[in-house]
C-alpha positions in Angstrom: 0.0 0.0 0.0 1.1 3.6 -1.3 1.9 5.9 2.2 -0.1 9.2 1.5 1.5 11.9 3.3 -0.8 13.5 4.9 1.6 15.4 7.7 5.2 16.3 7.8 6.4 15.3 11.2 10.7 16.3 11.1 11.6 16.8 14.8 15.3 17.8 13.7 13.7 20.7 11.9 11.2 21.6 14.9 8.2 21.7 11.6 4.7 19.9 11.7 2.2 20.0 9.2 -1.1 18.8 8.3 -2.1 18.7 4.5 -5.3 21.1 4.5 -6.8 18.1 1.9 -7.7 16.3 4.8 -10.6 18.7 5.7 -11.9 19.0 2.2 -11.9 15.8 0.4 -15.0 13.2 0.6 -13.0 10.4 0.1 -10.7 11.1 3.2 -14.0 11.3 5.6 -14.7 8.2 3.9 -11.8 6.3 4.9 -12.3 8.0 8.5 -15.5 6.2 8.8 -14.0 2.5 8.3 -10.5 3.4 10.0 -11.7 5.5 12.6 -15.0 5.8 13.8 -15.6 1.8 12.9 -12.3 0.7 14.9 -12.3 3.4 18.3 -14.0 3.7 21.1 -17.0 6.4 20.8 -18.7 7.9 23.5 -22.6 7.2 23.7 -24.0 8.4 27.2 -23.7 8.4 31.0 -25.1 5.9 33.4 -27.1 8.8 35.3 -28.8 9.0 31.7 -30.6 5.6 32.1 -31.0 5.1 36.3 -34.2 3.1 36.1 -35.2 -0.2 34.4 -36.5 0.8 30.8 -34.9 4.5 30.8 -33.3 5.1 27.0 -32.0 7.6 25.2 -31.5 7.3 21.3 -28.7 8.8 20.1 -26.8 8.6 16.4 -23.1 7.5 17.3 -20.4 6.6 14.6 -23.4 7.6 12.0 -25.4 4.3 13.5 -29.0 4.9 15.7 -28.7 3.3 18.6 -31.0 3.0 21.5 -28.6 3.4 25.0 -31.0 1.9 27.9 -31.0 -0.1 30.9 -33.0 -3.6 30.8 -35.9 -4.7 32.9 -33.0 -7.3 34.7 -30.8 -4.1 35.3 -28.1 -4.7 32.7 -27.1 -1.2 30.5 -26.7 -1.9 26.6 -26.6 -0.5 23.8 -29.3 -1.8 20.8 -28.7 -0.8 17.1 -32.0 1.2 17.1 -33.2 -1.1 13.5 -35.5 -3.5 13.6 -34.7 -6.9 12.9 -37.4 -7.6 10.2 -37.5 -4.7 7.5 -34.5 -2.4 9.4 -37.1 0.2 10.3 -36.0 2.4 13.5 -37.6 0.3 16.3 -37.4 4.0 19.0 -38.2 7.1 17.3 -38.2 9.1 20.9 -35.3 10.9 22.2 -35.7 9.6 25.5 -38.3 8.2 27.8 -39.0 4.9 29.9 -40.1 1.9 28.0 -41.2 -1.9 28.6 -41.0 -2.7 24.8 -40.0 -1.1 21.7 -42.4 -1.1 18.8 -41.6 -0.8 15.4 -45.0 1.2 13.9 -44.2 0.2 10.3 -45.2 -3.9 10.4 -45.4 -3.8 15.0 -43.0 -6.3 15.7 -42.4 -5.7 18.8 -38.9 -6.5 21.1 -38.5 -5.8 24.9 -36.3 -4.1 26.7 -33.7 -6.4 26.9 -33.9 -6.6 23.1 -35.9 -10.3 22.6 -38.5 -10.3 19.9 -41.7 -10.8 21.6 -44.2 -10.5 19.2 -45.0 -10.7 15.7 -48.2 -10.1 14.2 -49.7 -12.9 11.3 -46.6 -15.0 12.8 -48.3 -18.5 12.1 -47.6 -17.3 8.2 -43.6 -17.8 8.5 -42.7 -21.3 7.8 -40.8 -23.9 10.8 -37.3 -22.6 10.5 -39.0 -19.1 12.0 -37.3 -18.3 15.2 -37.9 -15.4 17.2 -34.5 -16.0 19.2 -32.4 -15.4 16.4 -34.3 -11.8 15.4 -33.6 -10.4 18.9 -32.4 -6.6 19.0 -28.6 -6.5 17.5 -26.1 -5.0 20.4 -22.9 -3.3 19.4 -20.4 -5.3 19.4 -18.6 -3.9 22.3 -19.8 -1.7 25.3 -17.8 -0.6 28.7 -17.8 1.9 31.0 -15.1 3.8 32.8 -16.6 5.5 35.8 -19.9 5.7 34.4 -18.8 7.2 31.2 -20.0 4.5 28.9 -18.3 4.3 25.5 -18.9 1.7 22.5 -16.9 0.3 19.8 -17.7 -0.9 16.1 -14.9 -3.2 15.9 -15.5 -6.5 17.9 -11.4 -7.0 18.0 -10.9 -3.6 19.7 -8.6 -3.2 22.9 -10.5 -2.9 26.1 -11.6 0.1 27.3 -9.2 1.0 30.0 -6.2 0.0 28.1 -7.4 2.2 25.1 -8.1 5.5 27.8 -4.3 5.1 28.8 -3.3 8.6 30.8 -6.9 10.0 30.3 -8.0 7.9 33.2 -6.2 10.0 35.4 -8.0 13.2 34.2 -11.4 11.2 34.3 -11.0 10.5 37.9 -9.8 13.9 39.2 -13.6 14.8 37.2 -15.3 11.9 39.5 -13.0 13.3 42.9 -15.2 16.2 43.0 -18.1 14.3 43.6 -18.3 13.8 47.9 -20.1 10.1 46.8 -18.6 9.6 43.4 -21.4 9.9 41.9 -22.3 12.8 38.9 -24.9 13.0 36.8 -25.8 14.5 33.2 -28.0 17.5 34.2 -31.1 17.2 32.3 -31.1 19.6 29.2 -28.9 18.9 26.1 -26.8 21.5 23.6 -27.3 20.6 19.6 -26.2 22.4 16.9 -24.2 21.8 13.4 -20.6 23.7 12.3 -20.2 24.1 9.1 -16.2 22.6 9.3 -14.5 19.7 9.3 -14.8 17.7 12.6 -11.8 17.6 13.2 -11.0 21.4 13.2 -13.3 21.6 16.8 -10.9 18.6 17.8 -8.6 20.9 17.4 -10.4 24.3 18.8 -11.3 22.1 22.1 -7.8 22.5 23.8 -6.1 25.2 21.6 -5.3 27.5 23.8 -3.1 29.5 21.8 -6.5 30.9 20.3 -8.1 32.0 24.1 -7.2 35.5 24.3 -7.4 36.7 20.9 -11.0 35.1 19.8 -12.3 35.2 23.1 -11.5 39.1 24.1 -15.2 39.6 25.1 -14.6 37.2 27.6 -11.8 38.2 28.9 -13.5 42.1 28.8 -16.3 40.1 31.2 -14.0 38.6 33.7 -12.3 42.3 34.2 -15.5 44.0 34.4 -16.1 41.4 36.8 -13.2 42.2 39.0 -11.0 39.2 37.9 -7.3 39.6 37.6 -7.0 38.6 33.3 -3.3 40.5 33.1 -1.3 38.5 31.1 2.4 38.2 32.7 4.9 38.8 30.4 6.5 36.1 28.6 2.8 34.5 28.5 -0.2 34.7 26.2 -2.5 33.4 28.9 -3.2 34.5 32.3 -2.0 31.9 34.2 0.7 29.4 33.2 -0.3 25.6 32.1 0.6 22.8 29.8 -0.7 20.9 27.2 0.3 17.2 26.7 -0.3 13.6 25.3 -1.9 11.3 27.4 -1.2 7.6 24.8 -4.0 6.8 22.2 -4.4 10.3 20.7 -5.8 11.3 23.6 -4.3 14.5 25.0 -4.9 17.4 27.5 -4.7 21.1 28.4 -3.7 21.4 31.8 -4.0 24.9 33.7 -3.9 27.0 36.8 -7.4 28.2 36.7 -8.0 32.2 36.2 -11.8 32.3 35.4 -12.9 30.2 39.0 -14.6 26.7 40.0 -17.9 27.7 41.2 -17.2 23.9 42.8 -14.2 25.3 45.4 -12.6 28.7 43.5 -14.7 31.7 44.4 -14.9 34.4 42.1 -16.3 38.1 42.0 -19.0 37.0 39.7 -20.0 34.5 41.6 -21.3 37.2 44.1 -20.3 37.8 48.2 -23.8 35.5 49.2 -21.7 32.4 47.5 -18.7 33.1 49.3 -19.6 30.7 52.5 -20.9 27.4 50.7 -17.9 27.4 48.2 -15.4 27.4 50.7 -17.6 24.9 52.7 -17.0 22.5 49.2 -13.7 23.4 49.1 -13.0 22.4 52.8 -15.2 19.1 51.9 -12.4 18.3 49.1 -9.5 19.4 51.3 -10.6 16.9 54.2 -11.6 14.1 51.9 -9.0 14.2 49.4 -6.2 16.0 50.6 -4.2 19.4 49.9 -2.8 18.3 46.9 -5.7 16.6 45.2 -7.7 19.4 46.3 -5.5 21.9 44.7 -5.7 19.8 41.2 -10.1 19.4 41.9 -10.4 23.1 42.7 -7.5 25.3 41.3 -6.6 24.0 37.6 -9.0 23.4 35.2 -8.4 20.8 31.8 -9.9 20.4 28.8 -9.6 16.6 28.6 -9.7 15.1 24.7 -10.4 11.2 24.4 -9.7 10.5 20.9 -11.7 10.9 18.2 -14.4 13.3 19.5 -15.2 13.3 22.8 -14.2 16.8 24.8 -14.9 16.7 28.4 -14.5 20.6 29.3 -13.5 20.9 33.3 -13.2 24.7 33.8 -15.7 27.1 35.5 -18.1 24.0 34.7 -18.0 20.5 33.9 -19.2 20.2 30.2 -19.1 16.7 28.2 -19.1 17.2 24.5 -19.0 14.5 21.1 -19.6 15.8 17.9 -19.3 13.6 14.7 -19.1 14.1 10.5 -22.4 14.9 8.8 -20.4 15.8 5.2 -16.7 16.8 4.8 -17.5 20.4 6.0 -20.5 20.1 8.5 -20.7 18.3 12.0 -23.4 18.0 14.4 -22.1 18.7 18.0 -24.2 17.4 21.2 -22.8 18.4 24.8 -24.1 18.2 28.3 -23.8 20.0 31.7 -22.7 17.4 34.7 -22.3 17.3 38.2 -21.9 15.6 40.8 -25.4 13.8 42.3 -26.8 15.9 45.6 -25.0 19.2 45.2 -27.3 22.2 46.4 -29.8 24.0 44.5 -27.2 27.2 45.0 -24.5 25.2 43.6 -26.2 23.6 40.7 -27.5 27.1 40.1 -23.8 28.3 39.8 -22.8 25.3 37.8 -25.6 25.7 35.4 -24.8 29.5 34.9 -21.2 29.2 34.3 -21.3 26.0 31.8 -24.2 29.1 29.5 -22.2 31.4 30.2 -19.4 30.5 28.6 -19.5 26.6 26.4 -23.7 27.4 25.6 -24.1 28.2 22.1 -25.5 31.7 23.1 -22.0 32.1 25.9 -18.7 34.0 25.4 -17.0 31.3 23.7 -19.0 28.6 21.9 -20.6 31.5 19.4 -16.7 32.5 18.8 -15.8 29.3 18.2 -17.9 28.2 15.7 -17.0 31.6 13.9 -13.8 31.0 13.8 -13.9 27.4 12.6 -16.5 28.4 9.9 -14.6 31.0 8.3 -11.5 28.6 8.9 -13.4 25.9 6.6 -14.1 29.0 4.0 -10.3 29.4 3.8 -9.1 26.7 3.7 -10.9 26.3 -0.3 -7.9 27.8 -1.3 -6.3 24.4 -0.2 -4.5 23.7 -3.7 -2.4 26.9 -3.2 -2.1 27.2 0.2 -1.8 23.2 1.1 -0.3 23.1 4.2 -1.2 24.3 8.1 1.5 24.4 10.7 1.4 23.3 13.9 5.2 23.3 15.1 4.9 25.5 18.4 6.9 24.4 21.1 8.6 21.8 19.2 12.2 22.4 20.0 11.0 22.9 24.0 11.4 19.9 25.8 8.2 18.8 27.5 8.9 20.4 31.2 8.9 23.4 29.5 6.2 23.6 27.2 3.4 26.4 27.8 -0.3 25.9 27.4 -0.4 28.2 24.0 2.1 25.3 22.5 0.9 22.5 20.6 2.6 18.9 21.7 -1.2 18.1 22.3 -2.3 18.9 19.0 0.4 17.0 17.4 -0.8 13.9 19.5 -4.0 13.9 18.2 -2.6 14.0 14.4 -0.1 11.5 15.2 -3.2 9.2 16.0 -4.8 9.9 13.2 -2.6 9.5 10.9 -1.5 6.4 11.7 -5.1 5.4 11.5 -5.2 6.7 8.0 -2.3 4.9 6.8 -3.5 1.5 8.1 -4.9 -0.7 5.5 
């Protein structure tokens, strides 16, 4: 097989490059389909999301329906949402509580642990008819780490926990600032399409090298606020993080937090009245964890990429995001708010506001965002001229010294893909 070269990757001259083909050509998101989304592991939902016996959601993951639910004998799975007779969706809700699922077009009807149960005129199929074998297809693998469940396409794939490598330890600082353990997707979900390449917001989720100049409003907020934003010299950020690969693609922005954790970090905004219970949480997380751990649950913030597509944002709130490829220039982005199960209506409140205020389509950055990554995908038309993009930053740093505005995690997400690509 022919290697395409799709990056230049030359350490000894400090350059990285991705071909800007890659976020134009039908035949490349193609190929992603059957050598990435087929073979990774994709996120489909949390446990919180399906508590009770015959809970479901239906969700589209890896461009499949699926139906994510909890049986009547307690087990979580996850159906291929097509029935087993024509292929007609068997759920056509987006989430509710159901015994059986009917599909209207010719009611054959399957419970909710996926058996076929009924069959209308069923006497008419000859002897070798059996209902066992015409049961609900599940995906071929499901796991969960932590409650975040995640599926895969490829029956061969690695487990779960040896595929999330590093990220596990970002995952479980998320889960620390829970007193149980226990969060929970708040009820309300965030939908909406950008017109760019998926893998530009892959990208955009833990760039921070783009922070202060696209999101100046923001920072105009947080001074008008009464925050410190001054940006020491020698930085391009407020505060001083790091940005790194966590194995797998999977990568991470890593700072000391300068826009508060309404979980343990009081800020101006979050008015004098919420002064008291947030130091009561962050005193909860001192005793329970430790100093140090507390430091990492409370003072730094991450924006956590498991590769391909799934963005869990841990800053002023927790936000869990998973967009996917509708055409070679459009996604369709879904993200949720969660927290951790039996906080107070006054913290909730203040969790709710911050993950608006700033990741809701209508906040300071997600409206930017999409901006910038549209009029990105308009340029980047000129890709036969113009064919390359760089992302070298920090590449002749060695890794205790790179700053969050470099780009080692960027490169570990291309690395990933690209040897993806190349597989045959």
């Amino acid at each position: 097989m022919d290697t395409v070269r799709y990056i230049i990757d030359d350490s000894e001259q400090a350059v990285f490059k991705v071909h800007r083909s890659v976020f134009v050509k039908p035949e490349i998101l193609e190929q992603e389909r059957s050598k990435i989304f087929d073979r990774c592991w994709l996120y489909v939902g949390h446990v919180s999301e399906v508590r009770n016996p015959g809970d479901f959601r239906t969700r589209v993951v890896g461009g499949r329906p699926v139906i994510f639910t909890k049986g009547a004998d307690g087990e979580i799975r996850v159906f291929l949402n097509s029935c087993t007779h024509r292929g007609t969706l068997v759920c056509r809700e987006r989430e509710g509580n159901a015994k059986t699922f009917r599909c209207f077009y010719h009611a054959w009807s399957f419970n909710n642990c996926g058996e076929l149960i009924a069959v209308p005129g069923e006497d008419a199929y000859g002897p070798n008819f059996d209902k066992g074998h015409l049961a609900l297809r599940e995906v071929p693998r499901l796991a969960h780490y932590k409650g975040f469940y995640l599926l895969n396409f490829d029956a061969h794939a690695e487990s779960l926990t040896h595929y999330l490598a590093g990220a596990k330890e970002y995952l479980d600082i998320i889960v620390d600032q829970s007193p149980t353990g226990e969060l929970e997707i708040i009820q309300g979900t965030q939908e909406y399409d950008i017109a760019a390449n998926w893998k530009l917001l892959a990208e955009n989720s833990f760039d921070d090298y783009h922070v202060a100049p696209t999101h100046i409003t923001y920072f105009e907020y947080l001074k008008d606020s009464g925050v410190n934003v001054a940006i020491p010299k020698g930085l391009l950020m407020p505060r001083h993080g790091l940005g790194k690969a966590l194995g797998n693609g999977h990568a991470v922005i890593d700072n000391q937090t300068y826009r508060g954790r309404p979980i343990a970090y009081w800020m101006p905004m979050y008015g004098e009245e919420a002064r008291e219970e947030i130091a009561q949480i962050r005193a909860e997380l001192v005793s329970r964890l430790g100093e140090e751990r507390a430091y990492r649950a409370a003072d730094t913030n991450r924006n956590l990429l498991i590769f391909p597509n799934l963005v869990i944002n841990d800053g002023s709130s927790v936000t869990v995001r998973t967009f996917f490829p509708l055409t070679e220039r459009r996604m369709r982005v879904t993200a949720w708010a969660i927290g951790p199960v039996g906080e107070s209506a006054t913290a909730r409140a203040r969790r709710l506001d911050s993950f608006l205020t700033f990741y809701g389509p209508g906040g300071f950055a997600t409206p930017d965002d999409v901006e910038a990554l549209e009029v990105l995908q308009q340029g980047i038309a000129t890709w036969k001229e113009v064919e390359w993009s760089d992302l070298s930053r920090g590449m002749t740093k060695p890794i205790e010294e790179q700053l969050n505005t470099d780009e080692p995690h960027l490169r570990a997400f291309w690395r990933r893909w690209n040897e993806l690509m190349q597989t045959d």
